[in-house]
N, C-alpha and C positions, 0 to 999 in steps of 0.2 A: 207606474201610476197612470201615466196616461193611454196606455195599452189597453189597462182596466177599464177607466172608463170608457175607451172608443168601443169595447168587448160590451160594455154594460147599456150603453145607447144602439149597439147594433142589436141586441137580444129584445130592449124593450121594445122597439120599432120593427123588427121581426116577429114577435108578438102581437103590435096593432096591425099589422100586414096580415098575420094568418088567420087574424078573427075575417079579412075582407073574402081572401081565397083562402086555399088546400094549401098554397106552398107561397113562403114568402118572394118578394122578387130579391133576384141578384140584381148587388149592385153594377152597375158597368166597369168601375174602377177597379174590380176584382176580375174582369174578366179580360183584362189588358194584358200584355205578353210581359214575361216576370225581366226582373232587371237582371242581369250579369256581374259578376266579378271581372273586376278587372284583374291583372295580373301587374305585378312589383313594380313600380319602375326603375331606372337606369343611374336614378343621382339619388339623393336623401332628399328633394323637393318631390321628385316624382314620387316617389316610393311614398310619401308621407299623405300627395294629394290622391293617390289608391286606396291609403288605409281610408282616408275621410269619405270615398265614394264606396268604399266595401261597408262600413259600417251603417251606411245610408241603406245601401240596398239592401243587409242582411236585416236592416229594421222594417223596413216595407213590406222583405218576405213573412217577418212575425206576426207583424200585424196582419196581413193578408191571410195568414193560417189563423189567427186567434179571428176575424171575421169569417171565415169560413167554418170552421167550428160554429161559430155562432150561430149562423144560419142556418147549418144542420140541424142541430138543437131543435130552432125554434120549427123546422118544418117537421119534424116527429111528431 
């Protein structure tokens, strides 16, 4: 749900950007270096606070591809 909406505020704001120029701007926040998986860790604590920082980071990568998408869109 709230994928969709961040997807639907970046398409209309991509929209008010390409009536100004050709091509909407990137954001900077997309252009930051992607985050990493961690790897397992050693006890059931560790291992538990990797699943919690892998699930972080593989939602950041989603949402990063559903704005990038977006912004493709909007710059056609």
């Amino acid at each position: 749900m709230i994928t969709a909406v961040a997807g639907l505020v970046i398409v209309i704001f991509g929209y008010l950007d390409s009536e100004q120029s050709t091509r909407p701007s990137i954001s900077q926040d997309l252009m930051s270096p992607l985050c990493k998986l961690s790897p397992a860790g050693k006890d059931s604590d560790a291992d538990l606070q990797s699943d919690v920082e892998n699930a972080e980071c593989v939602r950041t990568l989603r949402l990063n591809t559903y704005r990038w998408q977006a912004w493709y869109r909007a710059s056609q």
